[in-house]
C-alpha positions in Angstrom: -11.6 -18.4 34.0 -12.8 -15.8 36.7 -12.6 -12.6 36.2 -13.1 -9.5 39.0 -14.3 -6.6 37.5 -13.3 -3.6 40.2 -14.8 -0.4 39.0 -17.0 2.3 41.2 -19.1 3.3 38.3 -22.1 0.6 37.9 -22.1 1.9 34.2 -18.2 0.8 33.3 -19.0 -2.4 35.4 -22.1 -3.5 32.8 -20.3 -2.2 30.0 -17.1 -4.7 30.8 -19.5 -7.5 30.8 -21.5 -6.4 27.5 -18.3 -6.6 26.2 -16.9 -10.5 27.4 -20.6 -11.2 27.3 -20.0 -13.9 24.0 -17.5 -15.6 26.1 -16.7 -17.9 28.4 -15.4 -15.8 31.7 -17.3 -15.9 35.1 -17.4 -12.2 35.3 -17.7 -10.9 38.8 -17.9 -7.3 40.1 -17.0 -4.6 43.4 -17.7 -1.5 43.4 -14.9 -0.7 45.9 -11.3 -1.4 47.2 -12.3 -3.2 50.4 -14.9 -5.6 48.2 -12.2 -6.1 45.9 -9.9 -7.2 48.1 -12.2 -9.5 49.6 -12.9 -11.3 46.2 -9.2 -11.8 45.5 -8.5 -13.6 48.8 -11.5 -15.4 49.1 -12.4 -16.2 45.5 -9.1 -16.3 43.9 -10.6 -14.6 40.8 -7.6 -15.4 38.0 -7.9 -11.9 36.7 -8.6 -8.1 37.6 -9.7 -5.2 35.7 -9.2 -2.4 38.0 -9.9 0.8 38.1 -7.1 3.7 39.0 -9.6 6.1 40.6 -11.9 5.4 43.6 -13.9 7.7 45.5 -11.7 8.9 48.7 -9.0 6.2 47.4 -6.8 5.1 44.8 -6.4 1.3 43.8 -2.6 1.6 43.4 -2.5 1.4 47.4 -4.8 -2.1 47.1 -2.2 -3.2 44.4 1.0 -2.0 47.2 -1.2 -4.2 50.1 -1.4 -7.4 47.4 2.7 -7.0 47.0 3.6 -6.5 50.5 1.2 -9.6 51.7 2.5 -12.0 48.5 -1.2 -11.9 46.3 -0.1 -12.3 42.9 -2.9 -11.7 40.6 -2.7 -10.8 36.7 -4.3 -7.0 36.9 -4.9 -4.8 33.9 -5.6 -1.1 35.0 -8.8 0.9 33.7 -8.2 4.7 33.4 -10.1 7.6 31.8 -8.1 10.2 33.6 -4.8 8.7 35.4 -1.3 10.8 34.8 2.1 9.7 33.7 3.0 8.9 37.2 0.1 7.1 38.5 0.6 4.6 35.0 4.1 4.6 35.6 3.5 3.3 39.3 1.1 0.4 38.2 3.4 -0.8 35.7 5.7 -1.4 38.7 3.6 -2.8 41.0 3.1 -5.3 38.6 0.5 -4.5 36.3 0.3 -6.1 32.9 -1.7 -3.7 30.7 -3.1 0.1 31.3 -6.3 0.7 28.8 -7.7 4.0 28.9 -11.6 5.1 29.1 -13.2 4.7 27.1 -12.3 1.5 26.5 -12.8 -0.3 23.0 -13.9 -3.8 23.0 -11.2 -5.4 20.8 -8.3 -3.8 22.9 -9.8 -5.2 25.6 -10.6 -8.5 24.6 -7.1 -8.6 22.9 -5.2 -7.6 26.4 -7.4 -10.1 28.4 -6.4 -13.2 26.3 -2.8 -11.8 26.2 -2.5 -11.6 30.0 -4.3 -14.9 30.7 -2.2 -16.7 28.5 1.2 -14.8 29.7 -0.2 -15.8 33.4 -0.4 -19.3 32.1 3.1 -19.5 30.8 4.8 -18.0 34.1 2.6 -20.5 36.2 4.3 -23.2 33.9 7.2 -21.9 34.6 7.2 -21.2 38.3 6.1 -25.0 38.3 9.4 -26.1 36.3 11.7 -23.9 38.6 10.2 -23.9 42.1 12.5 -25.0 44.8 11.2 -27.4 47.3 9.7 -24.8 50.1 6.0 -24.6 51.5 3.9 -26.2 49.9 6.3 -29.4 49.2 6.9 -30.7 53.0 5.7 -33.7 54.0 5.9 -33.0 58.0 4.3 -35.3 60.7 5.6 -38.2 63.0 2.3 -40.7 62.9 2.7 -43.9 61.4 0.5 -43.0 58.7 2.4 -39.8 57.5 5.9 -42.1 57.6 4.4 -44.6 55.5 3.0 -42.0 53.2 6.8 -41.0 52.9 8.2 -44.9 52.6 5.1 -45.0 49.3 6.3 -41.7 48.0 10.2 -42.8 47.5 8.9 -46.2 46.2 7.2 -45.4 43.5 8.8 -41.6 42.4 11.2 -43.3 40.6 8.9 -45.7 38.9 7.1 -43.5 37.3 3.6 -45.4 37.5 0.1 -43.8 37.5 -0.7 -42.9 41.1 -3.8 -42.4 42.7 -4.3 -40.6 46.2 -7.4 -40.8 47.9 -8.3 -38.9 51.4 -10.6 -36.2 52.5 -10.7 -32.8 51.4 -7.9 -30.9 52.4 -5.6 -34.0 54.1 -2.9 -32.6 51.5 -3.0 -35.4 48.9 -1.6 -32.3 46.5 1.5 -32.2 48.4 2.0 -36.0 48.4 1.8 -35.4 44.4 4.3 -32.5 44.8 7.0 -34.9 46.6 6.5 -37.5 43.9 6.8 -35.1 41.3 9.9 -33.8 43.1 12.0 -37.0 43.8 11.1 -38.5 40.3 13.2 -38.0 37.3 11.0 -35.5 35.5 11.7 -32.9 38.9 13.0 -30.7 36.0 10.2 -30.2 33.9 6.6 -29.4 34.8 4.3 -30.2 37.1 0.7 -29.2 35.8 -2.5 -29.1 38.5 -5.7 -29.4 37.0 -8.5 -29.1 39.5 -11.2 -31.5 37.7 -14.0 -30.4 40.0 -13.6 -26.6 39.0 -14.0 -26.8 35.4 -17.7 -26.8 33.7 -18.3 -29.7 32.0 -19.2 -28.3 28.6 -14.6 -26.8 29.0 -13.4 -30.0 30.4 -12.3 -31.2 26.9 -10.6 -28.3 26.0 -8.5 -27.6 29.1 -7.0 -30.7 28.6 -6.5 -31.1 25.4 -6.9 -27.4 24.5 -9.2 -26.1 21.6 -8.4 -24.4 17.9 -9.5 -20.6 17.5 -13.4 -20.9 16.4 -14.0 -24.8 17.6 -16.8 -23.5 19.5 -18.3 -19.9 20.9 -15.4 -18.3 23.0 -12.4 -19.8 21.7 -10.8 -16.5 20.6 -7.7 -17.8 19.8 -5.7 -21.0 19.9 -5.0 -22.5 23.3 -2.7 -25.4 24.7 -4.0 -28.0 26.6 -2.7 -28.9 30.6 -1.7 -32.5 29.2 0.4 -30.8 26.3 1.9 -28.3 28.8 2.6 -31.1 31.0 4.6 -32.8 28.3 7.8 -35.0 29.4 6.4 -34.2 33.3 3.7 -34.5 35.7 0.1 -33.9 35.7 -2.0 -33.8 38.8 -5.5 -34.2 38.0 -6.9 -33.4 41.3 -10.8 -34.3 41.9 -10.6 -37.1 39.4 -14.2 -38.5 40.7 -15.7 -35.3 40.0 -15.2 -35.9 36.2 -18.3 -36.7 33.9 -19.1 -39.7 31.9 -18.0 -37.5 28.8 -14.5 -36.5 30.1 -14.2 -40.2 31.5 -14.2 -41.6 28.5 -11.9 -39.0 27.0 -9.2 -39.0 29.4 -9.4 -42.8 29.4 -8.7 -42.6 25.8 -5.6 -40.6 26.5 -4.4 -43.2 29.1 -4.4 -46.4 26.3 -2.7 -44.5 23.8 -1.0 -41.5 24.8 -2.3 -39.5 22.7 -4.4 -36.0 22.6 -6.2 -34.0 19.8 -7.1 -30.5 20.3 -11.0 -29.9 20.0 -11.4 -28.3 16.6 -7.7 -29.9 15.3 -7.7 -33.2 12.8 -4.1 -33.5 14.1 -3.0 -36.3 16.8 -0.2 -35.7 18.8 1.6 -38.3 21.0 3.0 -36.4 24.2 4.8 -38.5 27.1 2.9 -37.2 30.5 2.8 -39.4 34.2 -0.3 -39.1 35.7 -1.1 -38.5 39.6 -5.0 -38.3 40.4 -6.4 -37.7 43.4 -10.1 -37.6 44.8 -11.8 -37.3 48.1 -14.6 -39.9 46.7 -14.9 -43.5 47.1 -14.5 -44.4 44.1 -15.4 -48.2 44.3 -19.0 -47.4 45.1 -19.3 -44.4 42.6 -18.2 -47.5 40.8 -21.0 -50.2 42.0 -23.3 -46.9 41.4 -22.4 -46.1 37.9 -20.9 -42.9 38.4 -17.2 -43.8 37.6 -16.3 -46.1 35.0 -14.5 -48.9 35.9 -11.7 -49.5 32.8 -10.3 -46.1 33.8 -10.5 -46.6 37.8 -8.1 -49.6 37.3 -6.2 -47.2 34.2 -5.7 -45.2 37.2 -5.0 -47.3 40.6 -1.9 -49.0 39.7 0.0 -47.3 42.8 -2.2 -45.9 45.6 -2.0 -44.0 48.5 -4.3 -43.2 51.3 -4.4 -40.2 53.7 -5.7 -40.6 57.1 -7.6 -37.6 58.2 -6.1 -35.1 60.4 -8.2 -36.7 63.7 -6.2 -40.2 62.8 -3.0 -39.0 63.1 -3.0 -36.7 66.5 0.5 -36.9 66.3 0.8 -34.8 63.1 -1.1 -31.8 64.6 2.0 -29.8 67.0 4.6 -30.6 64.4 2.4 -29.2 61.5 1.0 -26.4 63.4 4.9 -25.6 64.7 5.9 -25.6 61.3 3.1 -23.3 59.9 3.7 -21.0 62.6 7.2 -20.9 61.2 6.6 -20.4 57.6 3.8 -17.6 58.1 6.3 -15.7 60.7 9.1 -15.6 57.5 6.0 -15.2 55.1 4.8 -11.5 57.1 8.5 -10.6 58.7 7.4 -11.3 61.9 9.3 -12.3 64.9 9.9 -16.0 65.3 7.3 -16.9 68.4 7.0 -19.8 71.3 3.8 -22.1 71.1 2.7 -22.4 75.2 2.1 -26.3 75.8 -1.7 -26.0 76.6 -1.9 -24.1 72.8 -0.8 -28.2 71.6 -3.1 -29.7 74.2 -6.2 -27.5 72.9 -4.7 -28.0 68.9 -5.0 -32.1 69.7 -8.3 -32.3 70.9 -10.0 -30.1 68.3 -11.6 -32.8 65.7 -10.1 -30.6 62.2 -12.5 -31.5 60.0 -11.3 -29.1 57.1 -7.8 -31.2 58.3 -4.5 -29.6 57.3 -6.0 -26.6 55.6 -7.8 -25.7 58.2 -4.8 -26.2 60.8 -3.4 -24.1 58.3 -5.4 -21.1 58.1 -5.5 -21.3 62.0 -2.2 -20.7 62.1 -1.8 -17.8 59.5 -4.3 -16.2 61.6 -3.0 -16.7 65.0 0.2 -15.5 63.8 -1.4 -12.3 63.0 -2.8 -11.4 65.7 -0.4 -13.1 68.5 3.2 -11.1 69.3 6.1 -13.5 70.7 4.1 -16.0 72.2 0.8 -18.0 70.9 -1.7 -18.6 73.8 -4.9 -20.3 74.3 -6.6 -17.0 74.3 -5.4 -16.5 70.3 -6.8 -20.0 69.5 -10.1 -19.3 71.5 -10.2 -16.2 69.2 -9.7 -17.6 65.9 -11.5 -21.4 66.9 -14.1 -19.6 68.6 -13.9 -22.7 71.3 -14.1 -22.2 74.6 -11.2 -23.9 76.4 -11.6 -24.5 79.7 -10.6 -22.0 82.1 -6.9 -21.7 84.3 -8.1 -24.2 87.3 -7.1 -22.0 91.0 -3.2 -23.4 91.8 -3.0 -25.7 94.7 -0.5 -27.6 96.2 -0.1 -31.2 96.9 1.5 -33.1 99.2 5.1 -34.5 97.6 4.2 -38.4 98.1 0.9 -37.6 96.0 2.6 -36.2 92.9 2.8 -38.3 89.7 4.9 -37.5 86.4 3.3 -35.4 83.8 3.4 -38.8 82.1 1.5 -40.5 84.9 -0.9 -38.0 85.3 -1.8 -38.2 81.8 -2.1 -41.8 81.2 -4.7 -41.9 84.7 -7.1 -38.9 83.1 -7.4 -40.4 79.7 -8.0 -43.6 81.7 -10.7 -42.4 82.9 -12.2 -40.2 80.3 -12.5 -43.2 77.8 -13.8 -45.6 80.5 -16.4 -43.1 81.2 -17.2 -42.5 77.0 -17.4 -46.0 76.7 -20.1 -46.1 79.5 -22.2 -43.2 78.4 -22.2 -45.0 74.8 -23.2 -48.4 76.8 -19.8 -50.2 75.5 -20.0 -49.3 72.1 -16.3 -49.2 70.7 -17.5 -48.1 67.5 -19.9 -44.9 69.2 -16.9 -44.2 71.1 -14.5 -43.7 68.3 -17.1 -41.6 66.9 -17.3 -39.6 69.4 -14.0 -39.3 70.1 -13.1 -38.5 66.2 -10.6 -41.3 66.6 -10.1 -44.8 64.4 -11.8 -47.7 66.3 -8.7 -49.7 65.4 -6.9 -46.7 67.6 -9.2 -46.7 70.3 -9.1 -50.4 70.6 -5.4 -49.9 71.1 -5.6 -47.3 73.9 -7.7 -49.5 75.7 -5.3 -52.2 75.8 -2.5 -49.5 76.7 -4.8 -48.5 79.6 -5.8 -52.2 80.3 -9.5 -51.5 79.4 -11.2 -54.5 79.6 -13.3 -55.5 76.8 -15.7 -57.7 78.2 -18.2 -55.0 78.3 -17.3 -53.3 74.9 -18.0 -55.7 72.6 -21.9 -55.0 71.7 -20.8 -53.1 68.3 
């Protein structure tokens, strides 16, 4: 657990962490408003002791700007010298304790475990009664994203161990979302575990969970994800990050189906589906001893794989269209137009951070555009430079070709002359194109490339 320590008095900061010192937090710190703010959007920090008074500034107008722009963050607020109305006010903006200065070190151990485990039960919740919304859409046209859709209906209702491989941030959560969703345990929870965030040395107890005084730091009793995620779904995301230890524990799980707290002589059976997921290959962490091979076949009894971003061009407008849309409703903004060269710029760019990073382009295009999105917003936030508005000039009637036309005869060309510079490599080409060979090999057929000269790979 991460917790942000936002105090202006260096003193109260090293204090706090004297304090949690004997257990197991990452404890950061800010010593102001703007730093804090930072931390909570960029580190996602799962809890914040914040203080009321700031020098020039209050933090109840940080906790109004987490409100108004949809951060939710568990915050208990520090005060030596706050009045009735300022407590009052935090209290309503959401704020689950207020612990007055000085501050004694059981109260505020006490409220810390209390609001971390309160967080964990409405995030169970909110996972039980979610309606299908953001996060759940499976959106895209290619080939690839309609078979991903065909795999998801076949084996929802199954309910067989999945594993989803794909690069980081092709949306192989979603995929488990829509599973989860269209199976028959859509009522009860859904449970992420991100394998690759937890220490080793906690893996065992955050799923399984841990009995108060089983090791240094566990303060009080705790459920595990897999208990949580009885009778429903658990997403263990990152499996391949997992160590030889936890391997061997969670393959345990898998044959019998049943868990132990660490600490506990009691075994309880609990009825869980399992969807992993990993951006490894992990057939040769497999040939190189990293990943045991009982549970990779424990786990790959359906599978799906997600073509990056690049491999599916014809994902890109529909996705970027619809996260325009959701961030417009998301801020109250005014729905806006997407000009055509915006889609021609959007399909060219190679996304290697793939749908995550389309998506954070759009949330910040669409704050900082007004009704229409240009190429100038995406030269801003892509920091690309697109090429510039060619000088009009007009062409004689029996010259002009269909938009259609005219496109087909450029990429023509631009592939023939790729494949020259790369000497006929079809392989280098797709490389350097940041498309599938298989797809480039197809283009060239559409464009009657001949491959008498590109067949040196």
């Amino acid at each position: 657990m991460k917790i942000l320590i936002a105090d202006d008095e260096t003193a109260i900061r090293q204090s706090i962490k004297l304090i949690l010192s004997d257990l197991s937090y990452d404890l950061i710190e800010a010593g102001d408003l703007e730093t804090a703010y930072r931390l909570i959007t960029h580190q996602e920090p799962d809890l914040l002791l914040l203080d009321v008074h700031f020098k020039n500034a209050t933090s109840l107008d940080l906790m109004r700007r987490l409100v108004t722009e949809g951060v939710s963050i568990p915050i208990i607020v520090l005060s030596g010298a706050a009045s009735a109305t300022e407590a009052a006010e935090a209290m309503k903006l959401g704020a689950y304790d207020f612990i007055e200065k000085p501050i004694a070190s059981d109260r505020l151990r006490i409220s810390i475990h209390h609001c971390l485990e309160s967080a964990a039960l409405k995030q169970k919740v909110q996972r039980i009664t979610i309606p299908s919304s953001f996060n759940f859409e499976l959106v895209g046209k290619s080939v690839a994203t309609q078979k991903i859709r065909k795999f998801v209906e076949q084996y929802a209702k199954k309910d067989v161990k999945v594993l989803i491989t794909g690069d980081t941030g092709v949306g192989k959560e979603v995929v488990a979302q829509n599973i989860w969703q269209a199976s028959d345990r859509a009522e009860k929870p859904f449970i992420v575990v991100n394998s690759a965030a937890i220490p080793e040395n906690l893996i065992e107890s955050e799923l399984f969970g841990h009995r108060k005084g089983s090791f240094t730091g566990a303060v009080s009793d705790q459920v595990g994800k897999i208990e949580m995620a009885d009778r429903g779904t658990l997403f263990l995301d990152e499996v391949g990050d997992l160590s030889a230890g936890a391997q061997t524990k969670l393959l345990r799980f898998l044959e019998n189906g049943e868990i132990q707290k660490v600490g506990s002589n009691q075994i309880r059976k609990v009825d869980v589906r399992l969807i992993a997921a990993t951006s490894r290959d992990l057939e040769k962490e497999m040939e190189k001893g990293h990943f045991r091979s009982d549970l990779y076949y424990r786990l790959n009894v359906a599978r799906i794989i997600i073509p990056p971003l690049r491999e599916r061009p014809e994902d890109i407008a529909p996705l970027f269209a619809f996260f325009v849309d959701k961030f417009c409703t998301k801020f109250k903004e005014q729905s806006k137009s997407i000009s055509p060269d915006v889609t021609d710029a959007l399909s060219a760019h190679s996304w290697q951070g793939n749908i995550r990073e389309l998506r954070n382009v759009a949330e910040r295009i669409v704050l900082i555009s007004e009704q229409r999105i240009l190429k100038e917003h995406l030269d801003q936030v892509l920091n690309i430079q697109l090429p510039p508005r060619a000088k009009k000039k007009s062409l004689e009637l029996d010259k002009v070709l269909s938009l259609k036309e005219f496109k087909n005869k450029v990429e023509k060309e631009y592939i023939e002359s790729v494949l020259a510079s790369c000497e006929g490599s079809v392989t280098r080409a797709a490389q350097l194109l940041h498309i599938d060979r298989t797809y480039l090999h197809q283009k060239m057929i559409h464009h009657g490339i001949g491959s008498k000269d590109t067949n040196r790979d």
